[in-house]
PDB file with one MODEL, atoms N, CA, C and O in Angstrom:
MODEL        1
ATOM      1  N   UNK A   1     120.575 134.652  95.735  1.00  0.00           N
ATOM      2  CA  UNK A   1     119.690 134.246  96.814  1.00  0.00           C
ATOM      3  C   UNK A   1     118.312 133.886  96.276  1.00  0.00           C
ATOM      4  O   UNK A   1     117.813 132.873  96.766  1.00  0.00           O
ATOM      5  N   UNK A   2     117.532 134.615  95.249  1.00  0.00           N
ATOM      6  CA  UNK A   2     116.717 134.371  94.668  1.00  0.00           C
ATOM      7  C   UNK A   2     116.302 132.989  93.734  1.00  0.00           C
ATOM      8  O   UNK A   2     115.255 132.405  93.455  1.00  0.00           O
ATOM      9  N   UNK A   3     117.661 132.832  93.444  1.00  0.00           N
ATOM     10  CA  UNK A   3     117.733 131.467  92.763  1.00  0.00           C
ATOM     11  C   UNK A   3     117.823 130.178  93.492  1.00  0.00           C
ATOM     12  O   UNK A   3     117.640 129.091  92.943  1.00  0.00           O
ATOM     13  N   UNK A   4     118.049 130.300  94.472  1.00  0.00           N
ATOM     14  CA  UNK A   4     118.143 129.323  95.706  1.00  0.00           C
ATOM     15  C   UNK A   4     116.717 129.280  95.911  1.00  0.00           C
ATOM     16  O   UNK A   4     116.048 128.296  95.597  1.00  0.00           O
ATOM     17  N   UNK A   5     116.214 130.366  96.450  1.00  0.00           N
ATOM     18  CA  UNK A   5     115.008 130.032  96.916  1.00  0.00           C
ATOM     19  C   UNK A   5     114.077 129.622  95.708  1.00  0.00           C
ATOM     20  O   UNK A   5     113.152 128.812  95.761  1.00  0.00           O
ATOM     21  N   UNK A   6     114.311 130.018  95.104  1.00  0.00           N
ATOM     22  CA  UNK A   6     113.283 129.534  93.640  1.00  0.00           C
ATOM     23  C   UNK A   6     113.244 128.060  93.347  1.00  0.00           C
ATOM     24  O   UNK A   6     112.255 127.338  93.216  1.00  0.00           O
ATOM     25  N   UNK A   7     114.694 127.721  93.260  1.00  0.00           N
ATOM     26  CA  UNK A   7     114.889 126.054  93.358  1.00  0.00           C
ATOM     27  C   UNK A   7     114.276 125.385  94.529  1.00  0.00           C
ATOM     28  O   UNK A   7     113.789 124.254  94.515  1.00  0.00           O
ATOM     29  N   UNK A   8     114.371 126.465  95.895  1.00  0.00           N
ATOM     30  CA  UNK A   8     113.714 124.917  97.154  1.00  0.00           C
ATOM     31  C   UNK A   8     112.496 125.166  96.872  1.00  0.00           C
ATOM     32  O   UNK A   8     111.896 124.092  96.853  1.00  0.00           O
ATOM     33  N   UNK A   9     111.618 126.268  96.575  1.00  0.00           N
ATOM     34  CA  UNK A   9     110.179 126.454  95.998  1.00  0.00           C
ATOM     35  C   UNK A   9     110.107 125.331  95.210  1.00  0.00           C
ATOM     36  O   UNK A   9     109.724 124.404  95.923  1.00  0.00           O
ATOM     37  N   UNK A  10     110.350 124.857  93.729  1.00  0.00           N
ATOM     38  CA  UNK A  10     109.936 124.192  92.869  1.00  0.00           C
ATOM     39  C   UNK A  10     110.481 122.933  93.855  1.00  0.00           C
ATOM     40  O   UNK A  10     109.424 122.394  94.185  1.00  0.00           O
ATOM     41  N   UNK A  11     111.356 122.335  94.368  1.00  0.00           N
ATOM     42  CA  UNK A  11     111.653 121.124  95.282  1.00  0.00           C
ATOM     43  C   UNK A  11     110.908 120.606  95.922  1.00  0.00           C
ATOM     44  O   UNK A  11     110.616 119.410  95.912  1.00  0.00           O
ATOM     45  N   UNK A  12     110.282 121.875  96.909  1.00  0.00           N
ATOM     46  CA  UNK A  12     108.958 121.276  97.696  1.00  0.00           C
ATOM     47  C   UNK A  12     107.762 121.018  96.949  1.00  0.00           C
ATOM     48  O   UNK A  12     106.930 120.199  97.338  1.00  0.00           O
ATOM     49  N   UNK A  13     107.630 121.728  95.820  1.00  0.00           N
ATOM     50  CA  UNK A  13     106.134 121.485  95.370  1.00  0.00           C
ATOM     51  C   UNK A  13     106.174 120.752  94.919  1.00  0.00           C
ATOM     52  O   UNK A  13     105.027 120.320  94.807  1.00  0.00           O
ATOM     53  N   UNK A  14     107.445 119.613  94.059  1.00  0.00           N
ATOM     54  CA  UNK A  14     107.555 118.684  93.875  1.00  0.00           C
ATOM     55  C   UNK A  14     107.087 117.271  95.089  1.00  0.00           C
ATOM     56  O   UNK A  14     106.275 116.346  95.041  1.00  0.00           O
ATOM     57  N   UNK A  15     108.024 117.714  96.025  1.00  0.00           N
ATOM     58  CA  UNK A  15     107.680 116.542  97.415  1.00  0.00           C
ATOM     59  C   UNK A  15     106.256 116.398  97.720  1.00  0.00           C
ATOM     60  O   UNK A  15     105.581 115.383  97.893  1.00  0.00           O
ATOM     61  N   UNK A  16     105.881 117.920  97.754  1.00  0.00           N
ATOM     62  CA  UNK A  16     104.313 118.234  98.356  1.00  0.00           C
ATOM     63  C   UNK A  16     103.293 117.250  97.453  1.00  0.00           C
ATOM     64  O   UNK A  16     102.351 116.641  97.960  1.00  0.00           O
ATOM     65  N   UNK A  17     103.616 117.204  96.132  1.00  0.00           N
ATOM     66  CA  UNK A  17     102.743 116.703  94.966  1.00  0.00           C
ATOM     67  C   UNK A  17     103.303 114.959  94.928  1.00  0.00           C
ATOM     68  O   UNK A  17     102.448 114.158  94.552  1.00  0.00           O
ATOM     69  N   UNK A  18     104.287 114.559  95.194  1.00  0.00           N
ATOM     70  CA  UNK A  18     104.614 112.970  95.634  1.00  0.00           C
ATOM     71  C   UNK A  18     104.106 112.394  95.680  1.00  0.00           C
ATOM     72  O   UNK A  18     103.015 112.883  95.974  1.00  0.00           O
ATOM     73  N   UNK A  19     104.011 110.732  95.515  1.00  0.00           N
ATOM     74  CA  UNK A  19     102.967 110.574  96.514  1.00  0.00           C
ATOM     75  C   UNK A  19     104.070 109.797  97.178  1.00  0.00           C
ATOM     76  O   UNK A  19     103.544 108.710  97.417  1.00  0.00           O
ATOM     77  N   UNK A  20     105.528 109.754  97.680  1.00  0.00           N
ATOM     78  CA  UNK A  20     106.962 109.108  97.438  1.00  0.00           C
ATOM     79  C   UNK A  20     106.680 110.270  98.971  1.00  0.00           C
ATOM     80  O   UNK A  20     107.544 111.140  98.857  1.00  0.00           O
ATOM     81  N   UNK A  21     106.045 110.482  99.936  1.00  0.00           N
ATOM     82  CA  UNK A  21     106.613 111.383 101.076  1.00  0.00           C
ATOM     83  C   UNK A  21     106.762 110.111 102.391  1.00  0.00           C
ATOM     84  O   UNK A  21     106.015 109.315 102.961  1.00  0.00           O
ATOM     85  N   UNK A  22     108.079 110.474 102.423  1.00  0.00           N
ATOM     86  CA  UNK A  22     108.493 110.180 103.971  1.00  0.00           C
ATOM     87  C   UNK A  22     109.105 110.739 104.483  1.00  0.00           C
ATOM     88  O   UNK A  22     109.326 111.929 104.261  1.00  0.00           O
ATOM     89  N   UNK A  23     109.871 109.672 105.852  1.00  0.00           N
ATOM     90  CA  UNK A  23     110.199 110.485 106.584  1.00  0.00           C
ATOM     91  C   UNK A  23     111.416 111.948 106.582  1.00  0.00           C
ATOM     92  O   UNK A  23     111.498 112.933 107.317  1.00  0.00           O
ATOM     93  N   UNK A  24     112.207 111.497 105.419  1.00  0.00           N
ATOM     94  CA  UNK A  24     113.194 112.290 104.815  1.00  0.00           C
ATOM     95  C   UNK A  24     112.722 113.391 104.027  1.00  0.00           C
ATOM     96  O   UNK A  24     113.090 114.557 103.887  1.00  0.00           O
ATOM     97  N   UNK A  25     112.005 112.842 103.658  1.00  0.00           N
ATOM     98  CA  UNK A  25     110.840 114.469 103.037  1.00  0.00           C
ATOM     99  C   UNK A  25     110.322 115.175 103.954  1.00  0.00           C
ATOM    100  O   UNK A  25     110.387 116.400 103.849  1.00  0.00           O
ATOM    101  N   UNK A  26     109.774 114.661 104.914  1.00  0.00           N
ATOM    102  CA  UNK A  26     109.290 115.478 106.046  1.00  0.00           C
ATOM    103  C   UNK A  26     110.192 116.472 106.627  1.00  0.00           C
ATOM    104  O   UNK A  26     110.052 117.695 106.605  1.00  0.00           O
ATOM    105  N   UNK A  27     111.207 115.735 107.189  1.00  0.00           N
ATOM    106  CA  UNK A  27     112.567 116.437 107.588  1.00  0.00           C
ATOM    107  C   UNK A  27     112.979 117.787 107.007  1.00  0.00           C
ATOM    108  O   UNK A  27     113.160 118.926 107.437  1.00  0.00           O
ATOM    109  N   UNK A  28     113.068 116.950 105.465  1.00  0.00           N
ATOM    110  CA  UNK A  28     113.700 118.515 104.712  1.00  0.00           C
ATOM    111  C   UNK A  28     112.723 119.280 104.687  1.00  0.00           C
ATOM    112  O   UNK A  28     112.985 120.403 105.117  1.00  0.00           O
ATOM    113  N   UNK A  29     111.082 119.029 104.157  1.00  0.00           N
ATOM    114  CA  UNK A  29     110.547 120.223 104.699  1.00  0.00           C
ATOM    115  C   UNK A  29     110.483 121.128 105.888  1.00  0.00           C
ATOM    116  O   UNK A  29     110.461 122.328 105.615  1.00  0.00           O
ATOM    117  N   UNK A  30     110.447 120.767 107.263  1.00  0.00           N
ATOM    118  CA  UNK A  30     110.858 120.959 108.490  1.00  0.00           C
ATOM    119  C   UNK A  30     111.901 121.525 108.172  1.00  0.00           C
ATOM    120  O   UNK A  30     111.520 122.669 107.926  1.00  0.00           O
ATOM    121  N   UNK A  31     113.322 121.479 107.959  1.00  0.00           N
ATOM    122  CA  UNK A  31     114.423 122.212 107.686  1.00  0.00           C
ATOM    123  C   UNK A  31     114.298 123.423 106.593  1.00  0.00           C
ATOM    124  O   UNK A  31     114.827 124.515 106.803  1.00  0.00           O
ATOM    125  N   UNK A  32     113.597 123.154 105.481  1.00  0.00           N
ATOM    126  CA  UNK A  32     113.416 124.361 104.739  1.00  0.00           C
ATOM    127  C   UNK A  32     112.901 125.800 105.341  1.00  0.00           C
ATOM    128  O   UNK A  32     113.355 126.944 105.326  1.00  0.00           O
ATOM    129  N   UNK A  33     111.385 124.988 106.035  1.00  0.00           N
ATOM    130  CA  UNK A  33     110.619 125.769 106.289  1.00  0.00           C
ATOM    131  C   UNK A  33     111.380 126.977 107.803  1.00  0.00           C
ATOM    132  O   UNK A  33     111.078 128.101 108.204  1.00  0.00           O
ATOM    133  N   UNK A  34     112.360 126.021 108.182  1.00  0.00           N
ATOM    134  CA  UNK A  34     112.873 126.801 109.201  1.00  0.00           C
ATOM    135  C   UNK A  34     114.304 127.434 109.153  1.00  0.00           C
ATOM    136  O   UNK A  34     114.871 128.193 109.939  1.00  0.00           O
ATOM    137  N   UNK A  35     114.641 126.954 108.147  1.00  0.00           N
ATOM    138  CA  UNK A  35     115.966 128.042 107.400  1.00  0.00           C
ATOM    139  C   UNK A  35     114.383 129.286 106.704  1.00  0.00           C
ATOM    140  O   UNK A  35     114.136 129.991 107.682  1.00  0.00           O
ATOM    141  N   UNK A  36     113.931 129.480 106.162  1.00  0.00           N
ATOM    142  CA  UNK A  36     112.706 130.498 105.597  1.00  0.00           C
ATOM    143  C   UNK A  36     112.582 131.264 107.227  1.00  0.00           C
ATOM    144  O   UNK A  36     112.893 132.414 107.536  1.00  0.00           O
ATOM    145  N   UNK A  37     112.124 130.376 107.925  1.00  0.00           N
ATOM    146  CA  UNK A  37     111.813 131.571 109.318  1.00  0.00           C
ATOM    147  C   UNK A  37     113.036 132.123 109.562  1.00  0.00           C
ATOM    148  O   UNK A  37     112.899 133.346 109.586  1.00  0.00           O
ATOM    149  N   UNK A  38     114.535 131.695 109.817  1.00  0.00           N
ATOM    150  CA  UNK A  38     115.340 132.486 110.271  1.00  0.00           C
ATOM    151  C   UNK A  38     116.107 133.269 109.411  1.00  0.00           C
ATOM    152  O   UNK A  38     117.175 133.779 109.751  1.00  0.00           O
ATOM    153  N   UNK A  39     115.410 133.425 107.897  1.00  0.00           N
ATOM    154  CA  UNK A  39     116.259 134.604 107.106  1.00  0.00           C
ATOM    155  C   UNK A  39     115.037 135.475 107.282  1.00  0.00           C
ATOM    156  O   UNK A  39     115.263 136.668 107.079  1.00  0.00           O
ATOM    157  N   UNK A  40     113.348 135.052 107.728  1.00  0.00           N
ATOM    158  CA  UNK A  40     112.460 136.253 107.553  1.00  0.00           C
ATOM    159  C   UNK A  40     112.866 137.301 109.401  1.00  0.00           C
ATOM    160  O   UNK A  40     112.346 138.305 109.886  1.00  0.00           O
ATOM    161  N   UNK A  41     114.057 136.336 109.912  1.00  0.00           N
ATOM    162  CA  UNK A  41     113.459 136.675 111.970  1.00  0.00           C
ATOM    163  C   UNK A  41     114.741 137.538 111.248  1.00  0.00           C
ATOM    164  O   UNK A  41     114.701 138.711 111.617  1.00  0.00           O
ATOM    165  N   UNK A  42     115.756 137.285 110.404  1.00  0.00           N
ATOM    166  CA  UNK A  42     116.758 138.127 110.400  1.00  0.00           C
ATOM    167  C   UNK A  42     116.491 139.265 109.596  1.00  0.00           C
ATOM    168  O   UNK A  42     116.806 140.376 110.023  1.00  0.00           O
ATOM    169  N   UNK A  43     115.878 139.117 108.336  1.00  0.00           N
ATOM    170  CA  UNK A  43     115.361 140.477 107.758  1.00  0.00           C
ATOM    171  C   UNK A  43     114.416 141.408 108.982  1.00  0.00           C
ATOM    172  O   UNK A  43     114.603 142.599 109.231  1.00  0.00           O
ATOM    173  N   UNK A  44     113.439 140.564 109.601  1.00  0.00           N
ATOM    174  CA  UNK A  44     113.345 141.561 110.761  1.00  0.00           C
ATOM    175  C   UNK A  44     113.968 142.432 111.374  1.00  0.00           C
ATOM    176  O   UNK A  44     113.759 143.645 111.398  1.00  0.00           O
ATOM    177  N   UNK A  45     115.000 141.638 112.047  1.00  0.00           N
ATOM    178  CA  UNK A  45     115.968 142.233 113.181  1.00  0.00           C
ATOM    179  C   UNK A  45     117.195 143.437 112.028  1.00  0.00           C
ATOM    180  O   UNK A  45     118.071 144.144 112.528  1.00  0.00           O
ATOM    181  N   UNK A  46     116.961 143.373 110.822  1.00  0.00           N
ATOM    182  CA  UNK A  46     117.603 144.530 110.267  1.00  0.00           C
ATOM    183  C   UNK A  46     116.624 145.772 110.245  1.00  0.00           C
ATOM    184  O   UNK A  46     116.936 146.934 110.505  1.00  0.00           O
ATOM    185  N   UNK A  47     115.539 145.357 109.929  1.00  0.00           N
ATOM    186  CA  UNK A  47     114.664 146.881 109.786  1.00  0.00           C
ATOM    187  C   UNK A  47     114.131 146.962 111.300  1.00  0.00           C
ATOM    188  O   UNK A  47     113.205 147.772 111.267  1.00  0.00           O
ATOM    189  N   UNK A  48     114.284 146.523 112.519  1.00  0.00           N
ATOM    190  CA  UNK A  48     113.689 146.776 113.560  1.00  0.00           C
ATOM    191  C   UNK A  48     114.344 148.104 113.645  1.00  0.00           C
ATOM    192  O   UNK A  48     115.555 148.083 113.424  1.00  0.00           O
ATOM    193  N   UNK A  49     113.702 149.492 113.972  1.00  0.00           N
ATOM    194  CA  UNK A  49     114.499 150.223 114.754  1.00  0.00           C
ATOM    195  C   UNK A  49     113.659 150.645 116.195  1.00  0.00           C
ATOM    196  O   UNK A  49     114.266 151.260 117.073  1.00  0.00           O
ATOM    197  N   UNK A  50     112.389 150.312 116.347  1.00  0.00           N
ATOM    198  CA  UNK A  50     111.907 150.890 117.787  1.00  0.00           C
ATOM    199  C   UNK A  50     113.013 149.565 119.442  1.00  0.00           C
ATOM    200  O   UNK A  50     113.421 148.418 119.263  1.00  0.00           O
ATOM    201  N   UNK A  51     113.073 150.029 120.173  1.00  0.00           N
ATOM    202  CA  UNK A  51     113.877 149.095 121.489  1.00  0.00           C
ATOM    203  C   UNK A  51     113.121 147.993 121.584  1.00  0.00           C
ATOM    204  O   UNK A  51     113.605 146.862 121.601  1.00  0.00           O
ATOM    205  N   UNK A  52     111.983 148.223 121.647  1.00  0.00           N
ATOM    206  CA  UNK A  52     111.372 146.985 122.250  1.00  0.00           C
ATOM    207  C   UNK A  52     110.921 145.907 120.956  1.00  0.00           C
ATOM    208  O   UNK A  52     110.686 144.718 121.173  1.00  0.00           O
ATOM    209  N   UNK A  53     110.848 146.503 119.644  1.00  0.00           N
ATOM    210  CA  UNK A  53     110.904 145.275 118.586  1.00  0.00           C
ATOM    211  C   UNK A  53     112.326 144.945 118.192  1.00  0.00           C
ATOM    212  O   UNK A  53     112.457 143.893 117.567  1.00  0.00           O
ATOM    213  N   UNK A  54     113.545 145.737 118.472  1.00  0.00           N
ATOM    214  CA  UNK A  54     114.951 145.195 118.468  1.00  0.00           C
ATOM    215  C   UNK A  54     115.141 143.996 119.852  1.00  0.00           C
ATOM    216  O   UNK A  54     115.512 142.869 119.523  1.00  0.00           O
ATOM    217  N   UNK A  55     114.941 144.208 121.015  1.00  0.00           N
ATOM    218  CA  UNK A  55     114.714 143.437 121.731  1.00  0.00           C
ATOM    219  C   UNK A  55     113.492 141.231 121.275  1.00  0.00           C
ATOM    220  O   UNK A  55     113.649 140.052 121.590  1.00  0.00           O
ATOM    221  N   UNK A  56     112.472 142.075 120.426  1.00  0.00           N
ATOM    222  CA  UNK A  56     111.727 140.757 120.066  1.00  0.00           C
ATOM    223  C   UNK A  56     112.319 140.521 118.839  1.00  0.00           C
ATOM    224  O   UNK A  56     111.884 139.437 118.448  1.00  0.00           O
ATOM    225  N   UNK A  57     113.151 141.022 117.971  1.00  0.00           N
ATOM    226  CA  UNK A  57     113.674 140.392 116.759  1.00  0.00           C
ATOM    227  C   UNK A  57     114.677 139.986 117.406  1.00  0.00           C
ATOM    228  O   UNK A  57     114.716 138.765 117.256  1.00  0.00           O
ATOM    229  N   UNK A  58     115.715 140.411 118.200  1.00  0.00           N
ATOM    230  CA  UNK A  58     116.823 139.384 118.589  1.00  0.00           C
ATOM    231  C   UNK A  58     116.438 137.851 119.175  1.00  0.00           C
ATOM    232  O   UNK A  58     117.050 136.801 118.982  1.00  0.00           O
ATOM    233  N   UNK A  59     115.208 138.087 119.963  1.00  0.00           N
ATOM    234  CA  UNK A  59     114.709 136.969 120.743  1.00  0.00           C
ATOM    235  C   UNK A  59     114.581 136.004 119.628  1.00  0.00           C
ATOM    236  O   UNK A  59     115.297 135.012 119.493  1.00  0.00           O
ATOM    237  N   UNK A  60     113.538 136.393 118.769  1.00  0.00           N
ATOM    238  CA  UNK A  60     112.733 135.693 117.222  1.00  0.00           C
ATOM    239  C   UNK A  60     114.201 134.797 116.804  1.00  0.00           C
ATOM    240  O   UNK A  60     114.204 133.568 116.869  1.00  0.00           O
ATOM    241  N   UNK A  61     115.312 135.512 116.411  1.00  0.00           N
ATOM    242  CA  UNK A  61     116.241 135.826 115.335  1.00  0.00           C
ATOM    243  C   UNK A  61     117.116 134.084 116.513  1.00  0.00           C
ATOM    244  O   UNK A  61     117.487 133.057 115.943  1.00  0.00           O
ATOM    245  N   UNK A  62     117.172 134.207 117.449  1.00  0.00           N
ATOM    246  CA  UNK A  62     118.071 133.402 118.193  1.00  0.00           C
ATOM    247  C   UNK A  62     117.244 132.184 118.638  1.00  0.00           C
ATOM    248  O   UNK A  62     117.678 131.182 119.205  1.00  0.00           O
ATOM    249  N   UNK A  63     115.952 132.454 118.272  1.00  0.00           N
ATOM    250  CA  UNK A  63     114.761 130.968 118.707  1.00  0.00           C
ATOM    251  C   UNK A  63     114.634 130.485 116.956  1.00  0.00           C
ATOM    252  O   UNK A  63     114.441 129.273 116.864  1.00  0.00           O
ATOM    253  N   UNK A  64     114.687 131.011 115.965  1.00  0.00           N
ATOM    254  CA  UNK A  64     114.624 130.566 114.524  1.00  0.00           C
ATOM    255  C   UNK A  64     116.226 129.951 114.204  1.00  0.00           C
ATOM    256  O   UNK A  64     116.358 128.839 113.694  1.00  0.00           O
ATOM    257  N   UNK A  65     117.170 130.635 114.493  1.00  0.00           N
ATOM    258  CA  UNK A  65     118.483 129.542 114.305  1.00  0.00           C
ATOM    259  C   UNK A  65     118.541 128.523 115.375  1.00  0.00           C
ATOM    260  O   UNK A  65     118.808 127.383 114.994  1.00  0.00           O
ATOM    261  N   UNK A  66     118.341 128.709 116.651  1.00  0.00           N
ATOM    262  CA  UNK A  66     118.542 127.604 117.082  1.00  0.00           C
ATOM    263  C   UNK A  66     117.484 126.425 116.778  1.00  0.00           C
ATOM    264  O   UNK A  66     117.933 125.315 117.066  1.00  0.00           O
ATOM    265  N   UNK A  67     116.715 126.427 116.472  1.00  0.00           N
ATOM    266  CA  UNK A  67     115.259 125.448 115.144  1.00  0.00           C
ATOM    267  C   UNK A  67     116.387 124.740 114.112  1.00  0.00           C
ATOM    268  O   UNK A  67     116.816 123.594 113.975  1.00  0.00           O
ATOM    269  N   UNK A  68     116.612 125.910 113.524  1.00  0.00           N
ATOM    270  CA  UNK A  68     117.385 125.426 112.363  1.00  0.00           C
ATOM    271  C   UNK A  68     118.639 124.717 112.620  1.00  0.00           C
ATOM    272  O   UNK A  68     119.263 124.440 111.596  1.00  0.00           O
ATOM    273  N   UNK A  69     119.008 124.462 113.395  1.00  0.00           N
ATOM    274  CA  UNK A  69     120.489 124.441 114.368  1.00  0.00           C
ATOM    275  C   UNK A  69     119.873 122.537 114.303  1.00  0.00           C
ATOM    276  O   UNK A  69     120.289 121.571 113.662  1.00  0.00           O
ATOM    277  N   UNK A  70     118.964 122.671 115.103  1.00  0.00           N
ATOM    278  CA  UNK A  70     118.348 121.584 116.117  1.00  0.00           C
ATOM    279  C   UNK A  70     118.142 120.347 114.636  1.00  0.00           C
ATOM    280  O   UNK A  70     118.751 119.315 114.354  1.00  0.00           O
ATOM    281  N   UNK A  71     117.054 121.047 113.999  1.00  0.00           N
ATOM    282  CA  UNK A  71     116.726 120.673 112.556  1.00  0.00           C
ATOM    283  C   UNK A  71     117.728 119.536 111.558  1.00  0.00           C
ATOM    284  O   UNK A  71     117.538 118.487 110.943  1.00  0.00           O
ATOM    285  N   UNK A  72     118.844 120.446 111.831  1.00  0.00           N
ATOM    286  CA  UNK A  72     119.876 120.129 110.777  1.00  0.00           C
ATOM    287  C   UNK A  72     121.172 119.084 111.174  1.00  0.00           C
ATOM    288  O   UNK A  72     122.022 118.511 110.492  1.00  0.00           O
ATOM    289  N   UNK A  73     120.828 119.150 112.850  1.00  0.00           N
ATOM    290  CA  UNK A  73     121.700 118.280 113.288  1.00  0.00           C
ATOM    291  C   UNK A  73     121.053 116.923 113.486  1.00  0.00           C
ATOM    292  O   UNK A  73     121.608 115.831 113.609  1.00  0.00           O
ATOM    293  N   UNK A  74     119.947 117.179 113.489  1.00  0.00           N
ATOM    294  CA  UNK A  74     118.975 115.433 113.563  1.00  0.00           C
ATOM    295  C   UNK A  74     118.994 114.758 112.535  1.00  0.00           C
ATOM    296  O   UNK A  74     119.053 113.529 112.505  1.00  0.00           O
ATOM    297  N   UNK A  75     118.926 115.797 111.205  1.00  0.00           N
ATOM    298  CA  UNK A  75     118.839 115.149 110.007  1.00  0.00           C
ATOM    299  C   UNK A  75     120.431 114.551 109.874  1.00  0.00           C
ATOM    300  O   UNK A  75     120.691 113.349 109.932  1.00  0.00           O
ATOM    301  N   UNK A  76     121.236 115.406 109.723  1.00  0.00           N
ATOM    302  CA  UNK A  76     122.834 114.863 109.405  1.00  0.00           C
ATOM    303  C   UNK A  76     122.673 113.379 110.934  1.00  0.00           C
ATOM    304  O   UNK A  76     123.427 112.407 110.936  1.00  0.00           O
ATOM    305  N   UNK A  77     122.084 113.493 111.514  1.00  0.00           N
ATOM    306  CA  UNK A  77     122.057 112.212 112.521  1.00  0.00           C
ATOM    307  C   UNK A  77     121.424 110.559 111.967  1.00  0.00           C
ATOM    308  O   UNK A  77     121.808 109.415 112.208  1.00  0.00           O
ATOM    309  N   UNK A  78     120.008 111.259 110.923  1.00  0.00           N
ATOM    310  CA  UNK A  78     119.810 110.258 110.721  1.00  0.00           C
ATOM    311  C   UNK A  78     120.631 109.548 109.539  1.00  0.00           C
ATOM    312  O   UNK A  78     120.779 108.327 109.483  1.00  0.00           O
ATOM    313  N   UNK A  79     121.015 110.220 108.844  1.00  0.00           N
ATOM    314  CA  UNK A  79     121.758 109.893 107.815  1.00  0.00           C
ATOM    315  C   UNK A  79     123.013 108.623 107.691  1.00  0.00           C
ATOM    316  O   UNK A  79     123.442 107.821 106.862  1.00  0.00           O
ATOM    317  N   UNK A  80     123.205 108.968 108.830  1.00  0.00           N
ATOM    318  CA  UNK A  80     124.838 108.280 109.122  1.00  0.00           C
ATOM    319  C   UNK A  80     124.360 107.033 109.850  1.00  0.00           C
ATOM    320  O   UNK A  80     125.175 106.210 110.266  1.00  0.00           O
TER     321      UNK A  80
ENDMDL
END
């Protein structure tokens, strides 16, 4: 897992430093950045133990995949 993320780290700082950014760069950042929120809404929702932050990490945890959901189906849209 570490190595994954290490690779989209050096990926983006590559794009970020570009001067080659469009709209497909944009995208995947947008998609990175929101696959990153829904493994941090899910590491949440494992260490939540009080009710009412198990209650806001499920909320978090189901508004960050469906992002990523949304994200990933526009891109595979523009593609084709």
């Amino acid at each position: 897992m570490t190595d994954w993320l290490t690779n989209q780290t050096r990926s983006l700082t590559q794009v970020f430093r570009s001067k080659d950014r469009n709209e497909f760069n944009d995208d995947y950042l947008a998609l990175t950045e929101a696959h990153r929120e829904w493994l941090a809404a899910r590491d949440f929702f494992e260490q939540a133990t009080d009710p009412d932050l198990v209650d806001y990490a499920i909320l978090s945890l189901k508004a960050a995949e469906r992002r990523y959901v949304y994200l990933w189906k526009r891109m595979k849209e523009k593609e084709v």
